[in-house]
Structures are given as C-alpha cells and as structure tokens.
N, C-alpha and C positions, 0 to 999 in steps of 0.2 A: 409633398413639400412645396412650400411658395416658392415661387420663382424668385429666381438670384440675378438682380439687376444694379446696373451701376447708376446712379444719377445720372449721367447721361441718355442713358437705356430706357429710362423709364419718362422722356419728354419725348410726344409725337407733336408736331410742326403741322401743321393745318392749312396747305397750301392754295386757301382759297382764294383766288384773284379773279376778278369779274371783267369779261371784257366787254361792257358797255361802250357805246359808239364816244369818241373817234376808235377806241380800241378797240381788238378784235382778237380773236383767239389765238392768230400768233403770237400778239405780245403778251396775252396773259401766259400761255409756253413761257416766251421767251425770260418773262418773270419767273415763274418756277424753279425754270434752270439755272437763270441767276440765284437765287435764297440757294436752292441746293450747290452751288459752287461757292458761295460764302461761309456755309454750313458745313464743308465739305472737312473730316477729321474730328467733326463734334464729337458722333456716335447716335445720335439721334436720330429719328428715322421719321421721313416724309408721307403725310399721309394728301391723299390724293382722291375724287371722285369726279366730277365733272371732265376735267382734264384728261382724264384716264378713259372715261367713256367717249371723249372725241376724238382722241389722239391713238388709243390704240393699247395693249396690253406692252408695245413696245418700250414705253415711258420709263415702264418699271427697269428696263435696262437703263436706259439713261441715268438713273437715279443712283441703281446699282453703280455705275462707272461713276460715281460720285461720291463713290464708298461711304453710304448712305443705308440705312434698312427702309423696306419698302412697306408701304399702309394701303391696301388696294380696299378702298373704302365704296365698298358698291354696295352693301344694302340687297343684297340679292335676294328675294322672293320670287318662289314660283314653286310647278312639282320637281318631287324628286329626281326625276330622269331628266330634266333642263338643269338642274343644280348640278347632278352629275358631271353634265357636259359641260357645262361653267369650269366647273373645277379642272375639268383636263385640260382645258384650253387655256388658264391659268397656270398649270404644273408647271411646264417648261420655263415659266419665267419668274417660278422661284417667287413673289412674294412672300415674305415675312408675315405678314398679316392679312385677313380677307375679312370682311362683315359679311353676314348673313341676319336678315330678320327674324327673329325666331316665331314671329305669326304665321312665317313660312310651315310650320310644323316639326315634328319629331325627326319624322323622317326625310325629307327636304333638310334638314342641317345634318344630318349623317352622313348622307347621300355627296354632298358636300364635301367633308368633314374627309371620306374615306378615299375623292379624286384628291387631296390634297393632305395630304401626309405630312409632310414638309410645312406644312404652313400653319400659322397659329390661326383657328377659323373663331373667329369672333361675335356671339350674338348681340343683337340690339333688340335690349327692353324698350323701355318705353322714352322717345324723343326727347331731347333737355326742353324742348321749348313748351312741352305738352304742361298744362293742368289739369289740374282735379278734373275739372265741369269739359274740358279734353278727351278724359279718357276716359268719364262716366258717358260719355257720347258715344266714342269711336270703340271702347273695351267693355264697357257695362261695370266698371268698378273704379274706386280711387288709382293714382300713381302705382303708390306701395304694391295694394293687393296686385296689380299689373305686374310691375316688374320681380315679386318675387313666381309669378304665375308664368314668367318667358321663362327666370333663373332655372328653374326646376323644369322645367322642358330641355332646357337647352344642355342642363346636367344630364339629364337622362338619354338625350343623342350622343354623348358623349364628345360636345367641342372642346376648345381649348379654355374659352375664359368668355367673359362677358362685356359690353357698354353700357351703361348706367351712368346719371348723373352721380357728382359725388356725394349728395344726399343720401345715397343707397348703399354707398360702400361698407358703411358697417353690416350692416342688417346681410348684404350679400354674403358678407365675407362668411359671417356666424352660419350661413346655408350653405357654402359653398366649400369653405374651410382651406385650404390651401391647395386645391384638387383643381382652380379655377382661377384664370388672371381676371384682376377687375381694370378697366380700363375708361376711364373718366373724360369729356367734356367739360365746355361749363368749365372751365378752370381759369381765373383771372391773375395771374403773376401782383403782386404789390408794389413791383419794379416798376410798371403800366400803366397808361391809361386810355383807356378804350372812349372812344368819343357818342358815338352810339353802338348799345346792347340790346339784339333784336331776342333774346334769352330771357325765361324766365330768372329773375335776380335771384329769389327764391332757393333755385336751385344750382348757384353758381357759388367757387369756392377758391381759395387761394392755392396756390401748390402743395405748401409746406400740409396744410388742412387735409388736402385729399388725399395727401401720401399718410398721415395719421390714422386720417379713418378708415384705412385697408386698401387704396386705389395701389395696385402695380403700377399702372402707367397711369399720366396726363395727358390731354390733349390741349393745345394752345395755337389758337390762329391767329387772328388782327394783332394782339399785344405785341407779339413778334415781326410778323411779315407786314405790319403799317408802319412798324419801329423805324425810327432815323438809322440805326443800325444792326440791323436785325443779327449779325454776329454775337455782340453785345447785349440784345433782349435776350439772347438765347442761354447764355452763358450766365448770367445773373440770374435765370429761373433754374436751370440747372444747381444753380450756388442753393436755390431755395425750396428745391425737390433737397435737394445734400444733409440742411440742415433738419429736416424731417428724420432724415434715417442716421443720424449719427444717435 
C-alpha cells in the first residue's frame, strides 16, 4: 500500500547553506538551526548532508529536539560490511531517512537496509543534474534506461523507496507500484523564484506536478531557505503539495 502522508509530510527542506569566506561552518550551523527553529511544528522534515558529515551524526538530535523528521542525506557507497557499519552507527540516532547509491550494488543497500530497520533507506538513481551525453558516459546508457536499471536493483535489496528526478515518477511508480516511496528533487514551488538554477531545467518540476506523477515526497532547497520568510515559503508549498492530493 502507498504510503499515507500528510501534506506536510510529504515536503523535505534542503538545508543547504554554503559557508564561503567571511562565513564559515559555524554560521552555516548556526543557520540550519535557525530554518529548523522557524520550521519548528510544521511537520516537515530537514534534509541534511555536508552539515551532517562535519558536525557529526549528533545534528540529527538537534533537529530531532526541533520536533522535526530527520533526512540524513549521505549518498553512501562502499562494500557491504562498511554499509553495514554505517548503519549501526546511524541506529541510535534514529534518522527517519538515509540515502544510499544504488551503484553501491544489491547487497551494499541490504546490508544497509537490515543495520537500519527503523529508518526509511533511500536509493539514488541517477543525479538531477545528470544528462543523456552524462550517463551515456559515466552509465553506458540514457537517464531513463539508468534509473529504471538502480529502481530494480534497489527493489530487489529490498529498500524502502527511491530518489529520482520527477521526470521519473510515473514510469517508477508503474515498476515500483506502491511497495516503494518515490521521493523527488528538482522541485520548483510556483510561490518562488530561484535566482540562479545549477539543475538540469529539463528535469525540474512544480510541487503540485510531482505529487501527480506519483512523487510521495519533494525536496525543496533555495525557494525556501533563500525565502524573505522561509516559514511562509514553506507553508505556501505545503498549500501546493495539498492541492495535488485533494
């Protein structure tokens, strides 16, 4: 059965803040934990990787005491028995969500998958920023054939749901069927405007759009966290995840 999420539920926060000089990684912290204390009663849940890999897996408490769900967005590849150990050193703090690459292989996302019980373990097909003449390089085939060639991997390790741009969302769903969350990038709110898009446009999509073509959740960074009021960005994209599922 597909997962039962509320509008709220279904917007992850992209809390990417760069601490280029004069800043420095306290203050991009110190930003984080501001959005998460503004954010704080939404329901939406903070996704997180650079920050996380400098700071510590403690973060994800912080966030937690922000009555927040946690996105521990690491992209983990390696062998099985290093995934393994990821994962336990993960259990304890309880994230909600973990990525793993699914080029990591079958068993490397199981391996994963079975330290973290608890936690929804998430593959990553093929990068939003990636093209065709991308992945006929780096994959030896189109986007498409790519990312249904992780989906089916990463079904057969048995994770919890997938990353894919929202281009993919249907075509996943029809393989995936309700046995898998799709979980979307790439997502531009209509509320927004994004100054510069380092993203393929291509494969970039509105809320309301992605939650149509089968995406359980979105991902949303700059529109919100560059927002005059990122309470406000956030709350208006939720309004427009909403009207998707009514």
């Amino acid at each position: 059965m597909q997962k039962q999420l509320t509008p709220a539920q279904r917007l992850i926060v992209a809390a990417d803040f760069v601490p280029e000089p004069p800043n420095g990684r306290n203050w991009a912290h110190g930003m984080i934990m501001d959005l998460a204390k503004r954010l704080r009663g939404t329901g939406i849940t903070i996704k997180l990787n650079a920050d996380l890999r400098t700071w510590g897996s403690g973060v994800i408490d912080e966030i937690h005491v922000c009555d927040l769900n946690f996105f521990a967005d690491l992209k983990l590849i390696d062998i099985p028995e290093t995934l393994k150990r990821d994962g336990k050193y993960l259990f304890e703090f309880k994230p909600e969500m973990v990525t793993v690459m699914c080029a990591a292989g079958e068993a490397s996302m199981k391996a994963l998958k079975t330290a973290l019980p608890d936690s929804e373990v998430l593959g990553v097909t093929i990068l939003t920023n990636l093209t065709d003449a991308d992945t006929q390089t780096i994959f030896g085939c189109s986007i498409q054939q790519g990312v249904l060639r992780f989906a089916n991997m990463a079904k057969r390790a048995g994770i919890d749901g997938l990353i894919s741009s929202p281009k993919e969302a249907t075509i996943l769903r029809t393989l995936v069927g309700d046995d898998m969350t799709l979980n979307t990038p790439g997502i531009r709110p209509n509320c927004t405007i994004v100054k510069k898009d380092d993203q393929n446009a291509k494969r970039v999509m509105t809320p309301a759009d992605a939650i149509r073509a089968g995406a359980d959740r979105i991902v949303v960074g700059r529109p919100i966290i560059q927002a005059d009021n990122p309470y406000d960005a956030t709350m208006r994209t939720i309004d427009e995840i909403a009207s998707a599922c009514a």
